[in-house]
C-alpha positions as CSV (number, residue, x, y, z in Angstrom):
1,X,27.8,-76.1,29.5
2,X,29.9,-74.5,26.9
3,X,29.2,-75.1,23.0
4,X,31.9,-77.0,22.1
5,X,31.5,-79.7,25.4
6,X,27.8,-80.2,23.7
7,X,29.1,-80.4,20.2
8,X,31.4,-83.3,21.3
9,X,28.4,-84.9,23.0
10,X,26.4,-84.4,19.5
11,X,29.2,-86.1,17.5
12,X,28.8,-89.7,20.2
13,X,25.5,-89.8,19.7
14,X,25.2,-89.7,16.0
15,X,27.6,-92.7,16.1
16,X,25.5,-94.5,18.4
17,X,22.1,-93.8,16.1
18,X,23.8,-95.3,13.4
19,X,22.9,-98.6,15.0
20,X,19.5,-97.9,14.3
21,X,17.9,-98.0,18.1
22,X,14.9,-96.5,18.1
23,X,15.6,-95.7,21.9
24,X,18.9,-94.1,21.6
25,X,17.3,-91.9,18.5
26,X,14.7,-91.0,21.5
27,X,17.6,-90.1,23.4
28,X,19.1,-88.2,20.4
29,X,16.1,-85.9,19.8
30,X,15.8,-84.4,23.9
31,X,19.6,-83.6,24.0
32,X,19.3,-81.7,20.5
33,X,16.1,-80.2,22.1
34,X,17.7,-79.3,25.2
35,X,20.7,-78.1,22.9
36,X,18.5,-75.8,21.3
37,X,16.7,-74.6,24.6
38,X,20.2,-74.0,26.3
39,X,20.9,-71.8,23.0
40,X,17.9,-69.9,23.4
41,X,18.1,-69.5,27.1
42,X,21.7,-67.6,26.1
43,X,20.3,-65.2,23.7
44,X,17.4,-63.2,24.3
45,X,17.1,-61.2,21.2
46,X,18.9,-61.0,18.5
47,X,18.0,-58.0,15.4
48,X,19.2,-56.4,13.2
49,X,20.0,-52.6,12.5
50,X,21.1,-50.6,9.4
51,X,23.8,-48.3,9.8
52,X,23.2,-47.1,6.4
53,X,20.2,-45.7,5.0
54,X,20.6,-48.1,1.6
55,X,21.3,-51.4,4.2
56,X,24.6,-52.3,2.9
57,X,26.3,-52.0,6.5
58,X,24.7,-53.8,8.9
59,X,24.7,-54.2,12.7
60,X,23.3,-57.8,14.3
61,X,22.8,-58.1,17.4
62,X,23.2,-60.6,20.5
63,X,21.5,-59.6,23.4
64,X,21.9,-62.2,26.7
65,X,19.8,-63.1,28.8
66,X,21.4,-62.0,31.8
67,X,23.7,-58.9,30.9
68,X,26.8,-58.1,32.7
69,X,26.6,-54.5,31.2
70,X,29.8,-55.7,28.9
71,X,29.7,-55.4,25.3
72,X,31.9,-56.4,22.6
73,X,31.4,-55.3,18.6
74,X,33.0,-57.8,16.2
75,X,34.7,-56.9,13.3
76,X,34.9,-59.7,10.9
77,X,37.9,-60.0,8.4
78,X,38.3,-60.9,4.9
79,X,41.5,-58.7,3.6
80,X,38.7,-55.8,3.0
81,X,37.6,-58.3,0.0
82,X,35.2,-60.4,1.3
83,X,33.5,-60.7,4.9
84,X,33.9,-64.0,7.2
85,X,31.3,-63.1,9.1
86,X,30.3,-66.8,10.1
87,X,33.5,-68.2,12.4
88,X,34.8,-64.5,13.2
89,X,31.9,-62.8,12.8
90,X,28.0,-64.4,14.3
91,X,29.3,-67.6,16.4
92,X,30.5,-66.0,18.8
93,X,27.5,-64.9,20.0
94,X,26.8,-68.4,22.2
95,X,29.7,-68.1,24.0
96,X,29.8,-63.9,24.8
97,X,26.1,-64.2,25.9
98,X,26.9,-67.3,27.9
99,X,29.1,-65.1,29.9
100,X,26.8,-62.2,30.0
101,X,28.4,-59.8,26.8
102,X,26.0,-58.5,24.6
103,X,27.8,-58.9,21.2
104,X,27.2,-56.8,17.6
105,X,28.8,-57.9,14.8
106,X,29.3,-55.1,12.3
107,X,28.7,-56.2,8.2
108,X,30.8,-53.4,7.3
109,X,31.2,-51.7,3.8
110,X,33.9,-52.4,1.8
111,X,36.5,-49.9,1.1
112,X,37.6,-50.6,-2.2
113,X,40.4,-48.1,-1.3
114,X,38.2,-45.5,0.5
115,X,39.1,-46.4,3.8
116,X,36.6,-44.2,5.2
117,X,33.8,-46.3,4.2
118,X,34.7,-49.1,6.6
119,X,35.4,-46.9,9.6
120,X,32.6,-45.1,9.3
121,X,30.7,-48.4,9.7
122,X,32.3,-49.3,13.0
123,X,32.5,-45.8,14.2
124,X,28.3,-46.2,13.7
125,X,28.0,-49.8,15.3
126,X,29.6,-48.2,18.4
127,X,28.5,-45.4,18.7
128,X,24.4,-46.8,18.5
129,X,25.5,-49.5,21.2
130,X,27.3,-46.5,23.8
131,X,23.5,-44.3,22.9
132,X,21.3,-47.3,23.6
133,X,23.5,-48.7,26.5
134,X,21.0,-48.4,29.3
135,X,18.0,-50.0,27.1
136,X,19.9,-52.7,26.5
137,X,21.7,-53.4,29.8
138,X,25.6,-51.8,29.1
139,X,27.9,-50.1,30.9
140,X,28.2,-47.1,27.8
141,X,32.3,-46.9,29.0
142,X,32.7,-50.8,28.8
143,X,32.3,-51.2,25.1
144,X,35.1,-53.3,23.5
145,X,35.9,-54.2,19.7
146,X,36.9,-57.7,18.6
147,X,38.4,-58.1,15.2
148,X,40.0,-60.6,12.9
149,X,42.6,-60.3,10.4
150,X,41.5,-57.3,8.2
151,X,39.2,-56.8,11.0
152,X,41.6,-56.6,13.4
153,X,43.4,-54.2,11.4
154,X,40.2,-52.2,11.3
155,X,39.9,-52.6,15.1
156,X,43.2,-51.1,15.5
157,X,42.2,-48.3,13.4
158,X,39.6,-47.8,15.4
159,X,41.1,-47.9,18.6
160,X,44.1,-45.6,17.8
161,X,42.5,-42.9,15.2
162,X,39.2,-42.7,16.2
163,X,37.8,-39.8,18.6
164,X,37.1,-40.4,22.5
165,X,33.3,-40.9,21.9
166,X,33.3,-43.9,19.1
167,X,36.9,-45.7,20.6
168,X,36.7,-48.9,22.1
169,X,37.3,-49.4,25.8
170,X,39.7,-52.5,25.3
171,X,40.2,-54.6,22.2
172,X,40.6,-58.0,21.4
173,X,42.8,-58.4,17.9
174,X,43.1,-61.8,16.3
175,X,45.7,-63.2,14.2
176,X,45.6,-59.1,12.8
177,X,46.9,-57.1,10.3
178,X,48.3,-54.3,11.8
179,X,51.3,-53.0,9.1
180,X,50.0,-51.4,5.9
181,X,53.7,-52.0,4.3
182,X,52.4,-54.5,2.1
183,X,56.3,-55.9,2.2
184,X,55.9,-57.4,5.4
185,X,51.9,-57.7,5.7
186,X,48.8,-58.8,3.7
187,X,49.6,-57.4,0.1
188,X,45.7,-57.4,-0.8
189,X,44.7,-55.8,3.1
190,X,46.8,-53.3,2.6
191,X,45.9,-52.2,-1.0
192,X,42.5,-52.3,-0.5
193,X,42.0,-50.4,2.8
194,X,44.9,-47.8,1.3
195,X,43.7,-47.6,-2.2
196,X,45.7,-44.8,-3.9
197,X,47.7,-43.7,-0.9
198,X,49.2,-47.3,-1.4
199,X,52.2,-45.3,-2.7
200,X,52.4,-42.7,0.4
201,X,54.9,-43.3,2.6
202,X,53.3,-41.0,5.1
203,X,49.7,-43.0,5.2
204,X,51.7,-46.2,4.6
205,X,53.2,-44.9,7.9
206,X,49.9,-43.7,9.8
207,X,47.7,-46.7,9.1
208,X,50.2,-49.1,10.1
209,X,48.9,-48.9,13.6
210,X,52.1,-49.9,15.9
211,X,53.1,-46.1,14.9
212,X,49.9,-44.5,16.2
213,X,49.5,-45.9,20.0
214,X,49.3,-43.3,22.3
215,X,50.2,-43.6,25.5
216,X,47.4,-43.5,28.6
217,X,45.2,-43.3,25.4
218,X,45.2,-46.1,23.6
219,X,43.1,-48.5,25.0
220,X,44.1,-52.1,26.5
221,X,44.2,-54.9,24.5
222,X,45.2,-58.5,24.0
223,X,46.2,-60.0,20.5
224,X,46.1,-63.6,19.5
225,X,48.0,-65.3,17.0
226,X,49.7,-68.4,15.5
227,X,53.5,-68.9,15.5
228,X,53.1,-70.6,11.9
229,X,50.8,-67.6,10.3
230,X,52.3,-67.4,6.4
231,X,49.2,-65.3,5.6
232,X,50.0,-62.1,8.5
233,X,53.1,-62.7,9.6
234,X,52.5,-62.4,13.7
235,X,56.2,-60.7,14.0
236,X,55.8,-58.0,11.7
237,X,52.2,-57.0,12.6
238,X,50.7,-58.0,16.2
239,X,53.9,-58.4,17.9
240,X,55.1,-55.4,16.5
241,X,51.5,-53.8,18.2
242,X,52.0,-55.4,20.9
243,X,55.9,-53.8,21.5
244,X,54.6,-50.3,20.6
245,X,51.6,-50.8,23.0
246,X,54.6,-52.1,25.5
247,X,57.0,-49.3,24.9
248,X,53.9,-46.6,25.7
249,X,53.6,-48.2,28.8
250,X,50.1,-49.3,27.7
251,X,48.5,-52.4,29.5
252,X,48.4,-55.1,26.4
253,X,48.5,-59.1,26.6
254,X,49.9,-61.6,23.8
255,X,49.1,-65.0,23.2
256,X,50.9,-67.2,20.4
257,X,50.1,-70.8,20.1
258,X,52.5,-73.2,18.3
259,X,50.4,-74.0,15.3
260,X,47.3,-73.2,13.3
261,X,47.9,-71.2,10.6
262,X,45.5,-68.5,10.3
263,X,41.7,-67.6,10.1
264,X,40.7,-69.9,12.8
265,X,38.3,-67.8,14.9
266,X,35.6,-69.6,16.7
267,X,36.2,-72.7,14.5
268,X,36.5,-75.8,16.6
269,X,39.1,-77.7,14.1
270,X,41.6,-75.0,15.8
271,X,43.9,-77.4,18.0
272,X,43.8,-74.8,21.1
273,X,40.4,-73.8,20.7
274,X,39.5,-74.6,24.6
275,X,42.7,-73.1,25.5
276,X,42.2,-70.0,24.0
277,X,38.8,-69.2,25.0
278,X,39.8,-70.3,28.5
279,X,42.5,-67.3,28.2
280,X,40.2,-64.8,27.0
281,X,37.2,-65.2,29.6
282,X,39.8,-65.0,31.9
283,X,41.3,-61.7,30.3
284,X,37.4,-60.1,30.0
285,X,37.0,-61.0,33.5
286,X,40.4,-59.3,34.6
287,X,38.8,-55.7,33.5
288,X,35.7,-54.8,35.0
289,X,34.1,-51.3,34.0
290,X,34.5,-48.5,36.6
291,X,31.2,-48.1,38.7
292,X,28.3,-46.1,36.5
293,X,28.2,-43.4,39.3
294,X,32.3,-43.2,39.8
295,X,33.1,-39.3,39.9
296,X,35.3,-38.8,37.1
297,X,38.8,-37.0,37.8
298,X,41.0,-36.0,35.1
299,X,44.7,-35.4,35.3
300,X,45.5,-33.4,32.9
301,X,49.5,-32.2,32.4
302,X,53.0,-32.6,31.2
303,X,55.9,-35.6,31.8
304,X,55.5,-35.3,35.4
305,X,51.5,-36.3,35.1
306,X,52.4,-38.6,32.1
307,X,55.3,-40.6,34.0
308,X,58.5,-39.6,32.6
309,X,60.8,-42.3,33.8
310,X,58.2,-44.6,35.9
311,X,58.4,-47.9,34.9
312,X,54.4,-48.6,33.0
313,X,53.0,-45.0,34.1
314,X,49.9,-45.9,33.1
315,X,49.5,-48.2,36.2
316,X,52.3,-46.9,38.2
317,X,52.0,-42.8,38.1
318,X,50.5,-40.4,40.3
319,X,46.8,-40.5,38.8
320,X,47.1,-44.3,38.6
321,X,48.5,-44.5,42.5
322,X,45.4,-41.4,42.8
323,X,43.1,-44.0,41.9
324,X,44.6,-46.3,44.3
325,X,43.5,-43.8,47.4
326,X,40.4,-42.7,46.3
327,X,38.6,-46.0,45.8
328,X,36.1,-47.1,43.0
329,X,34.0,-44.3,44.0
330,X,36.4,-42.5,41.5
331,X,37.7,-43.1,37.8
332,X,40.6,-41.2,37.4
333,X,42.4,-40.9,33.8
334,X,45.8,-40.0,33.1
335,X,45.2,-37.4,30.0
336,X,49.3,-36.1,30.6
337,X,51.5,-35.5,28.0
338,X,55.6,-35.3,28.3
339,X,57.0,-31.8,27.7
340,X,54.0,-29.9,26.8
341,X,53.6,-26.0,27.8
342,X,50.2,-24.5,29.5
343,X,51.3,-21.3,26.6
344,X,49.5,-21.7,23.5
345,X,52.9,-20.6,21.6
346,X,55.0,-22.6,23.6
347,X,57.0,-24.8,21.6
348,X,54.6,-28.1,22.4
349,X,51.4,-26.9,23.4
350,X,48.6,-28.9,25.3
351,X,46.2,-27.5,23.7
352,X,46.8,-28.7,20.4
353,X,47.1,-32.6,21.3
354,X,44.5,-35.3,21.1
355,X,44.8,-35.8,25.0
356,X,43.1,-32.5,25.6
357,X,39.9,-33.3,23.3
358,X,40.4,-36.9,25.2
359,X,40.2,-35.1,28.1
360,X,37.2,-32.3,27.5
361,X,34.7,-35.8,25.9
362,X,35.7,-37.6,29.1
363,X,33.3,-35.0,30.7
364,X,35.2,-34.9,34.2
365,X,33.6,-34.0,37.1
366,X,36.6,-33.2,38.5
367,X,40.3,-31.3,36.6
368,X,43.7,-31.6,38.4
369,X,46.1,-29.3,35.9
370,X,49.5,-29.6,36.4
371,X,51.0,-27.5,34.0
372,X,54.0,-24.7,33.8
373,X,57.1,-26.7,34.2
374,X,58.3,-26.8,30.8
375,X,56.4,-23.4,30.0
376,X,59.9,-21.5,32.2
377,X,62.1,-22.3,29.5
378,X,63.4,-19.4,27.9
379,X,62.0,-20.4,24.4
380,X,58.7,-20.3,26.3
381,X,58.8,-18.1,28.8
382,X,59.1,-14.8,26.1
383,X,55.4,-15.3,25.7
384,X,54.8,-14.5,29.2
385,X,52.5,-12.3,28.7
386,X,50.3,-14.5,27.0
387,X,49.9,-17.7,30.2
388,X,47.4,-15.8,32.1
389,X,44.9,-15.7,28.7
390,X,46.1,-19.1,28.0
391,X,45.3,-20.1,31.5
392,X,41.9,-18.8,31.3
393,X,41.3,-20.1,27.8
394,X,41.8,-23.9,29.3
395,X,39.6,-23.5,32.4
396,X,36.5,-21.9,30.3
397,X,37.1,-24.6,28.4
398,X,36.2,-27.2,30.5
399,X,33.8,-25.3,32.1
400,X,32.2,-22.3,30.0
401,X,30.0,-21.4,33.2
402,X,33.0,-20.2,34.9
403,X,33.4,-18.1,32.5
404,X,29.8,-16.3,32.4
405,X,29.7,-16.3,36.4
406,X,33.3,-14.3,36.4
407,X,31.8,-11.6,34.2
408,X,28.6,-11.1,36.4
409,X,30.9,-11.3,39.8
410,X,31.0,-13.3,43.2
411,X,27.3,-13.4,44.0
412,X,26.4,-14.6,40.7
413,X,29.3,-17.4,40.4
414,X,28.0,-18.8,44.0
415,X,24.3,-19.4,42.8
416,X,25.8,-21.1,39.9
417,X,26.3,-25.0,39.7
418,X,29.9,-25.8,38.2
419,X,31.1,-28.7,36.8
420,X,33.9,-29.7,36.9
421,X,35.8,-28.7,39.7
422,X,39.2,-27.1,38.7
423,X,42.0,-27.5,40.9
424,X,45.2,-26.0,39.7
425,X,48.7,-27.5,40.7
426,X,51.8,-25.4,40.9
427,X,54.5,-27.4,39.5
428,X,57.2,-28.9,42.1
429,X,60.0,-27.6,42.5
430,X,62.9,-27.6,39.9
431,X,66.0,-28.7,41.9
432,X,68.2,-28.6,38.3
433,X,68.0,-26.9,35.5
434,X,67.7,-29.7,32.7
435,X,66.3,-28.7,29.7
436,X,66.7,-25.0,30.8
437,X,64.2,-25.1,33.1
438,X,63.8,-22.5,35.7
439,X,62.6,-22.2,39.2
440,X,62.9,-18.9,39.8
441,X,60.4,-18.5,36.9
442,X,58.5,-20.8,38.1
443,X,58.5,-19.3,41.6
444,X,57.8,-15.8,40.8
445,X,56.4,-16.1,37.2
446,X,54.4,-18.5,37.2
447,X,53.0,-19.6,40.4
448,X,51.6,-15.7,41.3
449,X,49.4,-16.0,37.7
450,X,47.7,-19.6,38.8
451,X,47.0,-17.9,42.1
452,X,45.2,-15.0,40.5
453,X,43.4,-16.7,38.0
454,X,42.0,-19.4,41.1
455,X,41.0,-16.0,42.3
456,X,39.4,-15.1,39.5
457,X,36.9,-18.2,39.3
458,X,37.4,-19.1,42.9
459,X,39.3,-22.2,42.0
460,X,41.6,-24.4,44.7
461,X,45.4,-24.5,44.4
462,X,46.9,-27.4,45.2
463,X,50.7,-25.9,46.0
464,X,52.8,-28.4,45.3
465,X,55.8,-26.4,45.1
466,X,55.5,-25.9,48.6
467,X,54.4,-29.0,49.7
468,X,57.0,-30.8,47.9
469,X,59.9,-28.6,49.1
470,X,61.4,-31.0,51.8
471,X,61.3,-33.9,49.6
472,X,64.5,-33.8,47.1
473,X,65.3,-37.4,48.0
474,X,61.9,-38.6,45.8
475,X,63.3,-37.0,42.6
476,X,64.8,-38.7,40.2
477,X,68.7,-37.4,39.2
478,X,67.6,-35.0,36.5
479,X,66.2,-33.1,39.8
480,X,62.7,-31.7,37.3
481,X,60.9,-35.5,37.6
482,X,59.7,-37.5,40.9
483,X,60.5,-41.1,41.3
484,X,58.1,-43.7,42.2
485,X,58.2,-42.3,45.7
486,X,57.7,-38.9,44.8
487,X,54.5,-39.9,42.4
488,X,53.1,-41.5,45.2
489,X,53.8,-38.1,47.3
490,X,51.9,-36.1,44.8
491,X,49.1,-38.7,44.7
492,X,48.6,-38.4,48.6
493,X,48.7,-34.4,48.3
494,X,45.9,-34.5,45.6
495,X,43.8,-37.0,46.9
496,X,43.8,-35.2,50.5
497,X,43.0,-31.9,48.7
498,X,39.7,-33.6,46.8
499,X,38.9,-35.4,50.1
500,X,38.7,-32.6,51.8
């Protein structure tokens, strides 16, 4: 029985003790007790930790009874002035643990313009709840955030600046601020989180958090609001998330009711209280966690890996039609990037985004690089000489044993365990040459160096340029990118490769 269905039952019989029966008061006192039993039944501990060493950030914490290995942290809000830790912040905890979610609401720090302070905080809370996961019965890669107003401004933070290891699997943003232009957002939010960079455009910019999704990277998320919010104005902050999260091609869900103003939270006075919590469950339930023992596989390359010109890549590209064929045995991540070079100098290298650190704290067991398309272009391809080093560089990377067992040669390399598994992709073939790209490079450049460096460490080439030379009718009409049926094409190739 939910909370609010009992708190309506509470109200009727208050107005029926009024009347003085001794019977019905009785009555009164084994539904409260049985109220209070159901509660504890919910929860079965609840503590809490410091997250500083002087106790002014705290965590609390919600454990259920019966974990589903979910977890949400709470982020309460309060424009970075105050914290509302009470209806956005510690009632929730009935209705999470109800449904099996542990829950930690994080009393953050105030910035008072330091905008570190508070992050640091959150970055804490998650991080203790992904290193005690197993004690306390969660799946360590199904940690979301939940925030509110400020908070949700901080949970967008969170899920868009911070590294791999501390961001949030999915997020859940009420009523939030999201814009730090303090013309069309919460004047006091934004100069209190901003402080003295209040007057830079550029952080103005950054912390306004539609501008720093990241496509495949971001995680998913679903905002709440109210049409008639004067306080955040939903247009110019969640919807304006909610586009940018749309334009990436990242999965994200909006709901705006008609009325309530803002600050609602938990608070049963909201009109579509039952409505919204009914939407909610149903979006937790919609994204289960990969399975604990799932091999991981990550895709790691350029626009043809990102999706360049597939309608939502994230869900309909070749590593998200990969996962399709191998089955939840696998968890397969998109960590692709549009028109970056495998060269170092090249003029948008891999190596210097946040997908490749994305990609190296994932801790794959398994690495499909497809990269060396865009590295034939003639403002590229004069550092030839450098993509064999640069090749090399990226596999000891991910897997500094290779590197060791090349040195002390083949017999050594076969005793030794590595992880991950490295399969190198030639690129498919360039039927055009947009953006002065060039097969023939590609052909006779490129493709001999991969083979000699899967020599090297005795990695697998997958060759697509071979295997996709019959199929010019799946590319799309600037003849460099596959169409929905040529991502599907790759996706079979791979997945018979690794199942093999």
């Amino acid at each position: 029985m939910s909370r609010d269905v009992l708190g309506k039952k509470f109200q009727l019989i208050i107005i029926f003790t009024n009347q003085s029966n001794i019977a019905m008061k009785q009555f009164m006192f084994s539904v409260l007790l049985l109220f209070a039993m159901m509660v504890q039944a919910q929860t079965s501990r609840k503590f809490t930790i410091d997250l500083t060493e002087d106790g002014k950030a705290q965590m609390v914490a919600f454990l259920p009874e019966k974990p589903s290995g979910k977890a949400i942290v709470g982020v309460p809000g309060g424009g970075y002035s105050v914290l509302s830790n009470t209806h956005e912040g510690t009632q929730w905890s009935d209705w999470l643990n109800q449904r099996g979610i542990a829950y930690f609401v994080v009393n953050y720090r105030l910035p008072n313009g330091d905008r570190s302070i508070p992050i640091s905080d959150v970055e804490k809370g998650i991080s203790i709840v992904r290193d005690s996961a197993a004690i306390w019965g969660i799946h360590p890669r199904d940690v979301g955030i939940m925030g509110f107003s400020a908070g949700g401004h901080l949970s967008s933070v969170i899920s868009t600046h911070s590294p791999y290891e501390v961001r949030p699997d999915f997020s859940i943003l009420f009523y939030p601020v999201i814009s730090m232009d303090e013309r069309v957002s919460h004047v006091y939010s934004c100069r209190n989180f901003l402080g003295e960079d209040q007057k830079n455009p550029d952080m103005v910019r950054d912390f306004s958090t539609q501008n720093a999704v990241k496509r495949h990277l971001t995680p998913p998320a679903i905002i709440l609001m109210s049409s008639d919010d004067r306080l955040v104005p939903p247009v110019t902050n969640g919807v304006e998330y909610y586009k940018a999260m749309r334009n990436a091609g990242n999965e994200c869900t909006m709901y705006i009711y008609p009325t309530g103003g803002h600050g609602w939270g938990f608070g049963p006075w909201f009109k579509y209280h039952d409505q919204m919590l009914t939407e909610l469950g149903n979006w937790l339930d919609a994204h289960p966690a990969p399975k604990k023992d799932a091999i991981r596989v990550a895709c790691i390359g350029n626009s043809i890996t990102d999706g360049h010109g597939i309608e939502l890549a994230p869900v309909s590209g070749y590593p998200a039609i990969l996962q399709q064929k191998l089955g939840n045995d696998y968890w397969v991540k998109n960590f692709g990037v549009s028109g970056r070079t495998l060269l170092n100098h090249g003029d948008l290298p891999y190596m210097k985004e946040t997908a490749w650190s994305d990609a190296q704290a994932f801790n794959p067991d398994i690495v499909i690089i497809k990269l060396g398309t865009n590295d034939s272009k003639p403002q590229n391809w004069k550092y030839a000489s450098e993509f064999k080093q640069d090749l090399q560089q990226m596999i000891t990377t991910l897997c500094p044993s290779l590197a060791q067992s090349s040195k002390k040669g083949k017999k050594a390399k076969a005793k030794q365990p590595v992880k991950p598994q490295i399969y190198l992709c030639t690129p498919i073939p360039a039927l055009k040459t947009s953006w002065n790209i060039n097969d023939s490079i590609i052909a006779n450049g490129i493709i001999p160096i991969q083979q000699e460096v899967a020599k090297q460490y005795g990695l697998q080439v997958i060759d697509l340029h071979t295997l996709f030379a019959n199929d010019g009718d799946k590319m799309q009409t600037d003849g460099i990118h596959p169409d929905e049926k040529g991502v599907r094409r790759i996706a079979e190739i791979i997945a018979d490769a690794l199942q093999k």
